[in-house]
C-alpha positions as CSV (number, residue, x, y, z in Angstrom):
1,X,-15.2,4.1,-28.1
2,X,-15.3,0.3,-27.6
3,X,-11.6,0.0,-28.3
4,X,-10.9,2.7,-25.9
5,X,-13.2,1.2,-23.1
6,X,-10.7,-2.2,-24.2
7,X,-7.5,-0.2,-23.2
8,X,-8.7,1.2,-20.1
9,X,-9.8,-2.5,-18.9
10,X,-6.6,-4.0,-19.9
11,X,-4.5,-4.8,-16.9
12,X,-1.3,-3.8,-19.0
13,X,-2.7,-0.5,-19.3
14,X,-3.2,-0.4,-15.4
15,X,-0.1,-1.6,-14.3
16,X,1.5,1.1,-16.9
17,X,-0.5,3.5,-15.1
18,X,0.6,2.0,-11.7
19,X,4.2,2.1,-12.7
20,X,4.3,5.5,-14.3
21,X,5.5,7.3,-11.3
22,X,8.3,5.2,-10.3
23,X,9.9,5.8,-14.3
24,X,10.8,9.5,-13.3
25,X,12.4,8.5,-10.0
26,X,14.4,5.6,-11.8
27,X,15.7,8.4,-14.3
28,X,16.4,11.1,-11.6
29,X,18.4,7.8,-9.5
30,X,20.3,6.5,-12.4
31,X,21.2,10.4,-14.0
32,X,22.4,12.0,-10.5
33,X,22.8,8.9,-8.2
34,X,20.9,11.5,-5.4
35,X,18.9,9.2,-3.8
36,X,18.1,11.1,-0.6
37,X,15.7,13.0,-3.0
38,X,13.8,9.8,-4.0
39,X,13.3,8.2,-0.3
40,X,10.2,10.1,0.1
41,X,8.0,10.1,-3.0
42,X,8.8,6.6,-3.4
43,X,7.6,5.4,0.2
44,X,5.0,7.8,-0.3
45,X,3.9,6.2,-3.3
46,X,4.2,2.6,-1.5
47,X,2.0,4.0,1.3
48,X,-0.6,5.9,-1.2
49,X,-1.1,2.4,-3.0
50,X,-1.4,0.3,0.5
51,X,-4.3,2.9,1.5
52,X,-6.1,3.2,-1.5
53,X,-6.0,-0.8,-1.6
54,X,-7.3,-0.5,2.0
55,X,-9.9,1.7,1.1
56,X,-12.1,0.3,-1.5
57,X,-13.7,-2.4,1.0
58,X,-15.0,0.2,3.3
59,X,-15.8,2.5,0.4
60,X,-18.2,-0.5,-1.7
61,X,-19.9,-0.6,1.8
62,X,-20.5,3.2,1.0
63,X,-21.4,3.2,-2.0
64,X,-23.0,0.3,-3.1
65,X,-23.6,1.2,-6.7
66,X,-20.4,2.4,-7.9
67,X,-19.1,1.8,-10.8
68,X,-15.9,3.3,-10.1
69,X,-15.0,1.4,-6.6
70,X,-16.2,-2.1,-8.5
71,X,-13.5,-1.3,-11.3
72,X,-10.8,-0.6,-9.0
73,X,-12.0,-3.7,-6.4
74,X,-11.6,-5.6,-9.3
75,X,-7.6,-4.0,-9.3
76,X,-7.0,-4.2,-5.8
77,X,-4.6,-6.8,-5.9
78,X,-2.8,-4.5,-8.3
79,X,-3.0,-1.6,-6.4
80,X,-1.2,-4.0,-3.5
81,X,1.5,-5.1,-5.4
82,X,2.6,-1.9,-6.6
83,X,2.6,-0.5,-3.1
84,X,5.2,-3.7,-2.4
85,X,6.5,-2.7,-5.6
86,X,7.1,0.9,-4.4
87,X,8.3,-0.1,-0.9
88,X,10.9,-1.9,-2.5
89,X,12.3,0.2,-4.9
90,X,12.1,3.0,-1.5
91,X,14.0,0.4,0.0
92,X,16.6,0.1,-2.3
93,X,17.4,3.2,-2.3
94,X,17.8,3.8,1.5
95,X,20.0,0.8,1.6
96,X,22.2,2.1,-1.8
97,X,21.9,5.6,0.1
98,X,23.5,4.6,3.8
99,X,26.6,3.0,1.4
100,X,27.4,0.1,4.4
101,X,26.2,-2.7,6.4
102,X,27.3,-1.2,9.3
103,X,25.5,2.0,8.9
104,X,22.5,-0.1,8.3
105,X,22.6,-2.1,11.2
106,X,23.4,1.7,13.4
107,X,20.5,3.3,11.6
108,X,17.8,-0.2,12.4
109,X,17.7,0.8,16.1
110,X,15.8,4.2,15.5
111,X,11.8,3.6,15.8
112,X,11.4,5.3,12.5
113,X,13.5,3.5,10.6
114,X,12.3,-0.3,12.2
115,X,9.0,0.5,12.0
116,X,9.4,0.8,8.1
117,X,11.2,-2.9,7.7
118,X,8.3,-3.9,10.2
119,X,5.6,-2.6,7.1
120,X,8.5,-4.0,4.3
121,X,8.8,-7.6,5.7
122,X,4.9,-8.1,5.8
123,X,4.6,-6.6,2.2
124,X,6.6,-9.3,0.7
125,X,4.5,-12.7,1.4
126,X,1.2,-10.3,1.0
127,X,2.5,-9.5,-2.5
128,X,3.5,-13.2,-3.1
129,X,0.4,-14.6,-2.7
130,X,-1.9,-11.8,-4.6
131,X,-3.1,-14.2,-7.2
132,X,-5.2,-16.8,-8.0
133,X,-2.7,-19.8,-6.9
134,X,-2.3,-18.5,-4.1
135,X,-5.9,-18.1,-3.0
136,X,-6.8,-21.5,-4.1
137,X,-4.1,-23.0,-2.3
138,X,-4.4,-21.5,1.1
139,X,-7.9,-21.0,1.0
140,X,-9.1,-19.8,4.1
141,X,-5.6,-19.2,5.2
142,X,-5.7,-16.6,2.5
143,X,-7.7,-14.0,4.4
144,X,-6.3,-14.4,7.3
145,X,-2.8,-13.5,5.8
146,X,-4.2,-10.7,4.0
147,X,-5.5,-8.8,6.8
148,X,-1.8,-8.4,8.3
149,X,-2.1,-5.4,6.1
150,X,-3.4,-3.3,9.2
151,X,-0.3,-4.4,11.0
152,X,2.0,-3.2,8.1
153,X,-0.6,0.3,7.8
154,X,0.0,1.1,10.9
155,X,4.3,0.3,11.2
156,X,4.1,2.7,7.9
157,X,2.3,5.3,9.8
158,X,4.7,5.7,12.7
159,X,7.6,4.6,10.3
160,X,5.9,8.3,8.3
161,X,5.7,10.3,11.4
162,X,9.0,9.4,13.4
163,X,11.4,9.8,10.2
164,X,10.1,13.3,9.1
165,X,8.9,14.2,12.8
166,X,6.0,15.1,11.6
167,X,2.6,14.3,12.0
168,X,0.4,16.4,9.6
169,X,0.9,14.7,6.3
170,X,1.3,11.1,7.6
171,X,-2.6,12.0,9.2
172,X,-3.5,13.9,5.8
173,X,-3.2,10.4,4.2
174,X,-3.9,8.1,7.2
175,X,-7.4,10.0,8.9
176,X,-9.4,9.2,5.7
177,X,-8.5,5.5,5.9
178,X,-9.2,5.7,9.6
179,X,-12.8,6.9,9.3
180,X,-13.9,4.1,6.7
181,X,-12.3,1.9,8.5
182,X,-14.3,2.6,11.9
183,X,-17.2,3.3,9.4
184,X,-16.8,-0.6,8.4
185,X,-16.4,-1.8,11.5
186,X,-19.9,-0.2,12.2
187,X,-21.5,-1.3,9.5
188,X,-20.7,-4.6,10.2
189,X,-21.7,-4.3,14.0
190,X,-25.1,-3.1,12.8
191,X,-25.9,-5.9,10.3
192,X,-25.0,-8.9,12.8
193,X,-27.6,-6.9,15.7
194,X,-30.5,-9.3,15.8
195,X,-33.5,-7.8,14.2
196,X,-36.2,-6.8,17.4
197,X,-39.9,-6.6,16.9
């Protein structure tokens, strides 16, 4: 039991977990070379990640004693990095995909497709400095970097919506994240209110 409960705590065993899905889709791109196939469940995936991530700070606030949202708060860097991780490898593909520079300097004009560099660019120095180093060295500056994550949630919404022109799962994913966010933002209004006798 113990040595399960070891296994399931290790962070190899996470990132494994993390990683799993993006072994199939490296398979199916390297044994057909159809990467049109891939461009969604792999920005899916990158955006599935980013909200979960997003999620667990609203969700302690919820839930207070869970022992579930504690474990993964202690992942969520983790859980960050594989949605950069995801994004990227999404990335890849659409660049491999369009085949020229020229197609990819046509295609950057379209709101759908700008919107998701928009999310990719900020990914990349949040996924930098998701460690310890980085915290200590920027301190403050830390947090306030961090929290350009909204700014990248909300270029991957409309970067979801405007490329498949439709709304309903980009919201299926999105609304949840939404309401514990406003639910936060709440919270936190109510505990600075001044206590009244």
């Amino acid at each position: 039991m113990q040595s399960l409960k070891n296994i399931l705590n290790s962070p190899y065993a996470f990132w494994a977990l993390l990683a799993l899905p993006s072994f199939a889709m490296i398979n199916g791109a390297l044994s057909s070379g159809e990467l049109q196939a891939l461009l969604h469940p792999s920005g899916e995936f990158s955006a599935r990640f980013m909200i979960i991530a997003m999620m667990l700070t609203p969700l302690r606030m919820l839930f207070p004693s869970s022992r579930a949202v504690r474990w993964l708060l202690r992942r969520r860097r983790y859980l960050g990095v594989a949605a950069f991780a995801y994004a990227a490898l999404h990335t890849v593909f659409y660049v491999i995909d369009l085949g020229s520079m020229s197609a990819l300097i046509k295609d950057i004009t379209r709101l759908g497709i700008w919107t998701g560099w928009v999310a990719f660019v900020i990914f990349v120095p949040l996924a930098i400095t998701s460690n310890d180093a980085s915290l200590r060295r920027l301190g403050r500056s830390w947090k306030t970097l961090q929290r350009f994550v909204y700014v990248a949630a909300v270029a991957t919404l409309l970067h979801w919506i405007f490329i498949h022109n439709h709304i309903g799962p980009a919201l299926v994913h999105f609304v949840p994240l939404a309401g514990l966010e406003i639910y936060r933002v709440w919270k936190n209004t109510q505990t600075r209110q001044p206590l009244t006798s």
